[in-house]
C-alpha positions as CSV (number, residue, x, y, z in Angstrom):
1,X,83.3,-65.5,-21.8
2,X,85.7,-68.2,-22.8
3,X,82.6,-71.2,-22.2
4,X,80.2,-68.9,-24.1
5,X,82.3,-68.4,-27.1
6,X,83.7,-71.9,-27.2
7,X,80.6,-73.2,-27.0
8,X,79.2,-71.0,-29.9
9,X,82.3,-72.1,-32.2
10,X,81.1,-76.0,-31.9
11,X,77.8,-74.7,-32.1
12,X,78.1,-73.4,-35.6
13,X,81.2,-76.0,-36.4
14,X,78.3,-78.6,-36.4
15,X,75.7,-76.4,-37.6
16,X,78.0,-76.1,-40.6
17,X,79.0,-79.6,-40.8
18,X,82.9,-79.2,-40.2
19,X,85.0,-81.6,-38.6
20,X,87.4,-80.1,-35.5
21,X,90.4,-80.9,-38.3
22,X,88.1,-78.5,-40.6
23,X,88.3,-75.8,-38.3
24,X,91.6,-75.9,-37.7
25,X,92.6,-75.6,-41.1
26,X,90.2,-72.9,-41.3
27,X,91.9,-71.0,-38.4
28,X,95.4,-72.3,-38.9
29,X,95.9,-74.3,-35.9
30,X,98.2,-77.1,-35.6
31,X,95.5,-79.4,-35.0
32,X,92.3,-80.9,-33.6
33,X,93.2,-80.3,-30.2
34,X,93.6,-76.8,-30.0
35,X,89.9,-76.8,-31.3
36,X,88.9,-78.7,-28.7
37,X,90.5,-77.1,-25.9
38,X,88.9,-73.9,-27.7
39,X,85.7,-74.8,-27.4
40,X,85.8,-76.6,-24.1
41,X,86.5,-72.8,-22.3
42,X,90.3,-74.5,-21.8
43,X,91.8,-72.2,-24.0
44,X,90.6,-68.5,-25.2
45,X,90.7,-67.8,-28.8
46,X,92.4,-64.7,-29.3
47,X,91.3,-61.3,-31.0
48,X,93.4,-62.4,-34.3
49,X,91.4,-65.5,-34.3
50,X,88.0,-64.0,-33.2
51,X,88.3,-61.8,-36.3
52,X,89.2,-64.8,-38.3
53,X,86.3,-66.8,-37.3
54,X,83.7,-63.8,-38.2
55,X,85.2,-63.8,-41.8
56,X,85.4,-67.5,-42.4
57,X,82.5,-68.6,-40.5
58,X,80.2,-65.5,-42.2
59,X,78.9,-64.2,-38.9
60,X,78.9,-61.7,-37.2
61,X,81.1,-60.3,-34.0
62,X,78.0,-60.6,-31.8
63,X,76.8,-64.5,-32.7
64,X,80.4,-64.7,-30.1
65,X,79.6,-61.5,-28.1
66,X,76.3,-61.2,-27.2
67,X,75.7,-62.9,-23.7
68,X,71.8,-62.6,-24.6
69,X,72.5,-65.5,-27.0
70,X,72.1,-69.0,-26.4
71,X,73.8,-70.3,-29.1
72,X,75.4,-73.9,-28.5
73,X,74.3,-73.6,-24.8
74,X,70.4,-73.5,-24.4
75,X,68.8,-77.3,-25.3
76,X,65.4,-76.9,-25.6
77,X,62.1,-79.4,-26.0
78,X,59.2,-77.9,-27.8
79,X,55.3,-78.6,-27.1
80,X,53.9,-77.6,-30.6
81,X,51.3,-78.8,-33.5
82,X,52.0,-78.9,-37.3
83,X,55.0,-75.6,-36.9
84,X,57.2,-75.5,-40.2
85,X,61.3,-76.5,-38.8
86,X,61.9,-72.5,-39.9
87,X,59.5,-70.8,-37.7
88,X,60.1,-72.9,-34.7
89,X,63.6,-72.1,-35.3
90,X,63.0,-68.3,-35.8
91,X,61.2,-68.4,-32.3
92,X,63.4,-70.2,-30.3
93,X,65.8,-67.8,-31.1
94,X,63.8,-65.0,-29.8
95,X,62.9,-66.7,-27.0
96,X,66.3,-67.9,-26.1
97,X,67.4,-63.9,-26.2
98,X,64.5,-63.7,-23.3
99,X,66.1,-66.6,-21.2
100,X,69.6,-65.3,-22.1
101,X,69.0,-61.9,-20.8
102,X,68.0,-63.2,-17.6
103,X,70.9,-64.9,-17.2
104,X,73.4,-62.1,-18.1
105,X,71.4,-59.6,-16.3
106,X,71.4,-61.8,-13.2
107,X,74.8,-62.1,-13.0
108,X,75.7,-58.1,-13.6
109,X,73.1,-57.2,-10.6
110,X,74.1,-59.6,-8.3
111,X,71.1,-62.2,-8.4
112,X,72.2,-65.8,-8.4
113,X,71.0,-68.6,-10.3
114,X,70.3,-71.4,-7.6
115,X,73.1,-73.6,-6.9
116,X,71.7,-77.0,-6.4
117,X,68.9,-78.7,-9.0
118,X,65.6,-80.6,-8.1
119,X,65.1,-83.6,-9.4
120,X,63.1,-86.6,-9.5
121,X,63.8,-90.4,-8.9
122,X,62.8,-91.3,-12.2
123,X,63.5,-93.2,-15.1
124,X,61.8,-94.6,-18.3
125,X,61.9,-98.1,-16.7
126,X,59.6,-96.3,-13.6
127,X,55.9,-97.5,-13.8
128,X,53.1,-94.6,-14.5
129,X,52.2,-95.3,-10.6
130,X,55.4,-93.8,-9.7
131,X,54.8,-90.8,-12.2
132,X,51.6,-90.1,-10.1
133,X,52.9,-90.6,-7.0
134,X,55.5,-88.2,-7.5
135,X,53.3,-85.8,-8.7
136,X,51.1,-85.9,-5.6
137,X,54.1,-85.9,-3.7
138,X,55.1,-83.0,-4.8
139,X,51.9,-81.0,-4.7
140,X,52.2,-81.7,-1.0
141,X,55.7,-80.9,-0.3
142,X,55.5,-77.7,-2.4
143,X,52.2,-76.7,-0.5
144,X,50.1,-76.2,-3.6
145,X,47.0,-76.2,-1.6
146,X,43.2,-77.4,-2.6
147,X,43.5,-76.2,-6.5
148,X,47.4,-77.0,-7.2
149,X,47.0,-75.1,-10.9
150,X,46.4,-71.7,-9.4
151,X,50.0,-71.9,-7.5
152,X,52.2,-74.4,-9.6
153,X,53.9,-71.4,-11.7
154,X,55.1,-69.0,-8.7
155,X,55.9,-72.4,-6.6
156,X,58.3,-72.8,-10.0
157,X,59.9,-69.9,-9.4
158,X,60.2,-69.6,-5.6
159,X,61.1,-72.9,-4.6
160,X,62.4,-74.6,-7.4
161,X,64.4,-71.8,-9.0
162,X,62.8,-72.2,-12.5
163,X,62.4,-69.2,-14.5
164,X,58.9,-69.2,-16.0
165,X,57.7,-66.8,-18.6
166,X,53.9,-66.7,-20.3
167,X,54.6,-65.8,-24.2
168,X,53.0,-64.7,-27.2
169,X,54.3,-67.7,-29.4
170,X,54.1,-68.9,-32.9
171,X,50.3,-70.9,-33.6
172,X,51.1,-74.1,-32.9
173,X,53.4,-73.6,-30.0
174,X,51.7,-74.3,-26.5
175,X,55.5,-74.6,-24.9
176,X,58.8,-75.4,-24.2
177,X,61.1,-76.3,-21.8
178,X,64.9,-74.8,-21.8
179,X,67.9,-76.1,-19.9
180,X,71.4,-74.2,-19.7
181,X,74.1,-75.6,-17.5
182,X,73.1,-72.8,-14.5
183,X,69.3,-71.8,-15.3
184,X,65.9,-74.1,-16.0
185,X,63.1,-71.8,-18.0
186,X,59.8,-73.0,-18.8
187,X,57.9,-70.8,-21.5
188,X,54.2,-71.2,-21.8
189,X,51.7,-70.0,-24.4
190,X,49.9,-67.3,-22.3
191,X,46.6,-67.6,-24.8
192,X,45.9,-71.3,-24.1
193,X,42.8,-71.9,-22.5
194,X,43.9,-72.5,-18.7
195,X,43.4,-75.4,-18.1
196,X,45.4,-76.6,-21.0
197,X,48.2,-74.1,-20.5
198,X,48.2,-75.4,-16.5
199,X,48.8,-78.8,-18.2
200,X,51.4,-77.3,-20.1
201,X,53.1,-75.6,-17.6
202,X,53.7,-79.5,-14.9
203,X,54.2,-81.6,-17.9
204,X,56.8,-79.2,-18.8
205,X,58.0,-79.1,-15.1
206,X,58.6,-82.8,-15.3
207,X,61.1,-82.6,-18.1
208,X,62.9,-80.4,-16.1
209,X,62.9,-82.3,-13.2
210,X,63.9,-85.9,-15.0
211,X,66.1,-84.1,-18.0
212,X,69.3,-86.1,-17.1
213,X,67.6,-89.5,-16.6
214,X,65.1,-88.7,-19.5
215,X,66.3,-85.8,-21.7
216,X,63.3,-85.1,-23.5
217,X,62.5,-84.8,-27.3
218,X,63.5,-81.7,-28.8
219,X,60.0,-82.0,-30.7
220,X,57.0,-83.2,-28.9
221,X,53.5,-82.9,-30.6
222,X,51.2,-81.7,-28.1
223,X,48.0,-83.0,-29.9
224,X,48.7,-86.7,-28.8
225,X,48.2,-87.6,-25.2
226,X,50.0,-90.5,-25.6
227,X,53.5,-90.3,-27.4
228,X,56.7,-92.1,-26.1
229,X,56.7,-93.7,-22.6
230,X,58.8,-90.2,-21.3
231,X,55.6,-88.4,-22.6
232,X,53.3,-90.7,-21.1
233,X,55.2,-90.9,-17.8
234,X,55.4,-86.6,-17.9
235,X,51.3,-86.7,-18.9
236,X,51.1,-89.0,-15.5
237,X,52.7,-86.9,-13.4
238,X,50.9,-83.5,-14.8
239,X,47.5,-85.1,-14.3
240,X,48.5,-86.5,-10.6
241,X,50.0,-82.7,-9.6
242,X,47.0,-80.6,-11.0
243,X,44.5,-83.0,-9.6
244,X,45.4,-85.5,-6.6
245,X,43.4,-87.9,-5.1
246,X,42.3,-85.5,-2.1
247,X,40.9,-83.2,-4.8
248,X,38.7,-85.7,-6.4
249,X,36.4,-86.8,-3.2
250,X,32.8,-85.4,-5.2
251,X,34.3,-87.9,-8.0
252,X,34.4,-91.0,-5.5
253,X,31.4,-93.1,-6.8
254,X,32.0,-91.9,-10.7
255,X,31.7,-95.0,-12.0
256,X,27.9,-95.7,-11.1
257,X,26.8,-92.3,-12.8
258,X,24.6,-92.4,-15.7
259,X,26.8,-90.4,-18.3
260,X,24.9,-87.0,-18.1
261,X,25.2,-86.8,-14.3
262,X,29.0,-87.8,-14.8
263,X,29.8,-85.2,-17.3
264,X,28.2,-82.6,-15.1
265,X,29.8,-83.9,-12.0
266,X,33.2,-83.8,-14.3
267,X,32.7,-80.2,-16.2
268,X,32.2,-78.8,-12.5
269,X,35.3,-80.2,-10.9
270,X,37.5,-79.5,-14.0
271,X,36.3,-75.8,-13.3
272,X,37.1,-75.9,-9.8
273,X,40.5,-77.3,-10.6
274,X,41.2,-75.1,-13.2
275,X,41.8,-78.1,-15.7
276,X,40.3,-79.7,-18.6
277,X,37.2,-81.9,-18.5
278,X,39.1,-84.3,-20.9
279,X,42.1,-84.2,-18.8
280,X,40.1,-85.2,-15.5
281,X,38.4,-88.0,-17.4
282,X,42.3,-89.9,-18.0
283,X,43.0,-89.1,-14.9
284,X,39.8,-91.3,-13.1
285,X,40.9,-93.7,-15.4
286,X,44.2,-94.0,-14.5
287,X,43.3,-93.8,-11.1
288,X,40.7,-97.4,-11.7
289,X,37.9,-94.8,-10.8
290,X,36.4,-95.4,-14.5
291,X,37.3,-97.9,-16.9
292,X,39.0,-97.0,-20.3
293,X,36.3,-98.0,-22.2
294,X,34.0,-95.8,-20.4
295,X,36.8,-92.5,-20.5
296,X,36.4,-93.2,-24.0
297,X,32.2,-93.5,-24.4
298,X,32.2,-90.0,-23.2
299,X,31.0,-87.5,-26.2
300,X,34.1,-85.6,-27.2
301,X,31.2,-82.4,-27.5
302,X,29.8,-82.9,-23.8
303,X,33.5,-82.1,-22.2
304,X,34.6,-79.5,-24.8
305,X,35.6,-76.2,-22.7
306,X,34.5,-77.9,-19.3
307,X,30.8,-77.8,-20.7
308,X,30.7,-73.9,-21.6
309,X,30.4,-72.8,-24.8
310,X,33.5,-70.7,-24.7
311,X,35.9,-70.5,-22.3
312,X,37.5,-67.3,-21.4
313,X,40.9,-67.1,-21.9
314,X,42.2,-65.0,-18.9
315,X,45.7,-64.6,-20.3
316,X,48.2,-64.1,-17.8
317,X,50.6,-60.7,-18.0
318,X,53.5,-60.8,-20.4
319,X,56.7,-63.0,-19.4
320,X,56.3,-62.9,-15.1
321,X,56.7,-60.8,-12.3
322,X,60.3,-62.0,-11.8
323,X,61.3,-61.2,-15.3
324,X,59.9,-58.1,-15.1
325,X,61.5,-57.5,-11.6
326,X,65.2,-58.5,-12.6
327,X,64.9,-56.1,-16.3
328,X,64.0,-52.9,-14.2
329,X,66.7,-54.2,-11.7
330,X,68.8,-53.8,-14.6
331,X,67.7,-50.7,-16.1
332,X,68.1,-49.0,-12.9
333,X,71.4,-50.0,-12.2
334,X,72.8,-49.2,-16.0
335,X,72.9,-52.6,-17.3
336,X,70.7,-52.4,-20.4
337,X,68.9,-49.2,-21.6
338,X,65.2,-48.6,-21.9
339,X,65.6,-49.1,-25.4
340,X,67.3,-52.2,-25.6
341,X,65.2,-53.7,-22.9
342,X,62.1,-52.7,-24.9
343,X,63.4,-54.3,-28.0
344,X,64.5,-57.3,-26.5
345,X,60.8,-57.9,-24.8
346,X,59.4,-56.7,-28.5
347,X,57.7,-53.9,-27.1
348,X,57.3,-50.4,-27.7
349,X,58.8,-48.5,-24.6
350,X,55.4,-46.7,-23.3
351,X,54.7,-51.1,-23.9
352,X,57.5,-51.7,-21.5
353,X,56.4,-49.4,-18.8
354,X,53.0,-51.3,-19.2
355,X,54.5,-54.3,-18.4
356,X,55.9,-53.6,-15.4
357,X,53.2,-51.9,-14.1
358,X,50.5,-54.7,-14.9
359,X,53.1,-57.1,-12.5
360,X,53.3,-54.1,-9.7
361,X,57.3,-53.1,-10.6
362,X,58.2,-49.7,-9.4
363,X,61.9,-48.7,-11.2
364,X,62.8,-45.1,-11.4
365,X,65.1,-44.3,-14.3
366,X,66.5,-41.3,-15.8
367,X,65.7,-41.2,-19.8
């Protein structure tokens, strides 16, 4: 409680521009240090002082309470187009309640967050080669078998310890990653097409796994492919774990198809591979299989939606099985109320029982 509530006083110290010497004048303390220690978790700020911080600050008592908040803790990088600063901000505070939950609720019932991080070798001086080798690397070691896309999200959650949650965001927002100091999260825009929100979901797994060698932007714009080298290096490493070399045999001899037999040949595997036609095409050229000029001579029109004229979008269920899981863990065991656990998924409560029925939850609860 000390850690969460010192790190919400800098958290708003900075947010309001105020120096540690600010504060504590504000507070009354003798000086800079006492802050410091405050909000470090060293020292506890006392009731009389908790109160004073509400009044002065213009909170209120649960912005230093709450343990669903993630206020001065959570760092996030967002995958979004065109968003106005206010409605990003609006939904990361929602979604941060959703990653915050998890956490508190995971503590009170016993579940712990893993205690070692994965991580890759990487930095920005490493060349796009190593990005793809790590990628197919990785697809191996985590057994993602012939069509990596279809297994990448419970592989997440089961070996890596990643909390992953399909949303209903903001237009605009295709994802984010999240990074606490004892819990990674990944959120994904469930009504992407797949294979752009399978994209999503390992280029967003790569900022986790690099975020202390390359901590990412907190703002990426997911429209350009190309971006800083970190983005670059992250769109390598996506493309090589969706779609390794050992899935691309039928695309071998790409190269000496005339274009309507190679944008047949790729629509087909993109389908197979649950991925884009587009992203397939970068990815032959990164692998020397096609030139650049000729990834680019490719009609924009011929590889929209892998060649169909719509795709469906197949959403995946609300948040995930393991989110869903944990909440009726907790409602069972007293932690959080139907109620409360309805309005913090922003669902009705006949919605809620939807939910976990759609993943296969059985809870039994007294109302």
């Amino acid at each position: 409680m000390a850690n969460m509530i010192g790190a919400r006083i800098r958290a708003l110290r900075q947010q309001r521009g105020l120096s540690q010497d600010a504060l504590a004048h504000i507070f009354g303390l003798k000086d800079r240090q006492t802050v410091s220690a405050i909000e470090t978790g060293v020292r506890r700020l006392t009731a009389a002082e908790l109160v004073v911080a509400v009044e002065k600050l213009d909170v209120e008592l649960d912005y230093f309470t709450d343990p669903f908040r993630l206020d001065g803790e959570g760092r996030f990088s967002w995958r979004q187009n065109g968003v106005a600063p206010e409605r990003l901000e609006a939904y990361e505070q929602t979604a941060g309640r959703w990653i915050g939950a998890y956490r508190a609720l995971a503590a009170e019932t016993g579940r712990q967050t893993p205690l070692m991080r994965s991580a890759l070798g990487l930095t920005k001086a490493s060349k796009f080669e190593d990005a793809m080798d790590a990628g197919e690397r990785l697809a191996r070691e985590l057994d993602l078998g012939p069509v990596p896309a279809l297994r990448l999200a419970s592989a997440m959650e089961a070996e890596l310890g990643i909390l992953v949650l399909m949303v209903d965001a903001h237009e605009g927002i295709s994802g984010a990653a999240c990074r606490l100091p004892e819990l990674d999260a990944v959120l994904i825009a469930r009504t992407e097409v797949p294979g752009r929100r399978h994209f999503d979901l390992a280029h967003e797994l790569f900022h986790i796994l690099t975020w202390e060698a390359m901590p990412p932007e907190y703002i990426e714009d997911a429209s350009d492919f190309g971006g800083s080298r970190v983005e670059q290096l992250a769109n390598n490493f996506a493309a090589a774990l969706l779609m390794p070399s050992s899935a691309l045999g039928e695309l071998n001899d790409c190269a000496a198809l005339a274009t309507g037999e190679l944008v047949t040949r790729l629509n087909a595997v993109a389908d197979e591979l649950h991925v884009t036609s587009s992203a397939l095409r970068w990815r032959l050229a990164a692998l020397r299989r096609l030139t650049k000029a000729r990834a680019r001579a490719i009609p924009e029109s011929a590889l929209r939606n892998n060649g169909h004229e719509a795709l469906p979008r197949n959403s995946p269920a609300l948040f995930s099985k393991p989110f869903a899981e944990l909440l009726a863990l907790a409602l069972e065991r007293g932690c959080i109320s139907h109620r409360r656990a309805a309005a913090l998924c922003r669902l009705t409560i006949d919605d809620l029982d939807d939910l976990f029925a759609t993943h296969g939850v059985v809870y039994t609860i007294d109302l």
